[in-house]
N, C-alpha and C positions, 0 to 999 in steps of 0.2 A: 252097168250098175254104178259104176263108181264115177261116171260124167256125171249122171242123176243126184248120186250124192255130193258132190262136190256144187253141184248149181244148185241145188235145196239148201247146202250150208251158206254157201254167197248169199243168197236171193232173199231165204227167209231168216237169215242173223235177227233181224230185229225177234220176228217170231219166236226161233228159241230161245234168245236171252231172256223173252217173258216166262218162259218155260222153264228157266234156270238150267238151258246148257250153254255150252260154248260150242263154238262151229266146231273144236277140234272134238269137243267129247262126242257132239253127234257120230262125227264122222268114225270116232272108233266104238263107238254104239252101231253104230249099221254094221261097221264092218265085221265086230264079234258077234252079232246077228245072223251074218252072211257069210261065214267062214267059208263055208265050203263052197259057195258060191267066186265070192273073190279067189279063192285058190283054185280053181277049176280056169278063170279069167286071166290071172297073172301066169299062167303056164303055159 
């Protein structure tokens, strides 16, 4: 999950900046999203 989010945040920047995020808030938007996901991943 976290390749996925990091090449959505590369890929589509232009996207979210329409959106009003930044790549980095995506990324810690998915990941407070997916907590237990990413902690199950990072262990």
């Amino acid at each position: 999950m976290l390749g996925t989010v990091t090449v959505v945040a590369v890929d589509h920047a232009l996207a979210l900046r329409c959106l009003g995020l930044s790549r980095s808030r995506f990324v810690r938007d998915v990941c407070a999203l997916f907590r237990a996901a990413v902690s199950a991943c990072v262990r």
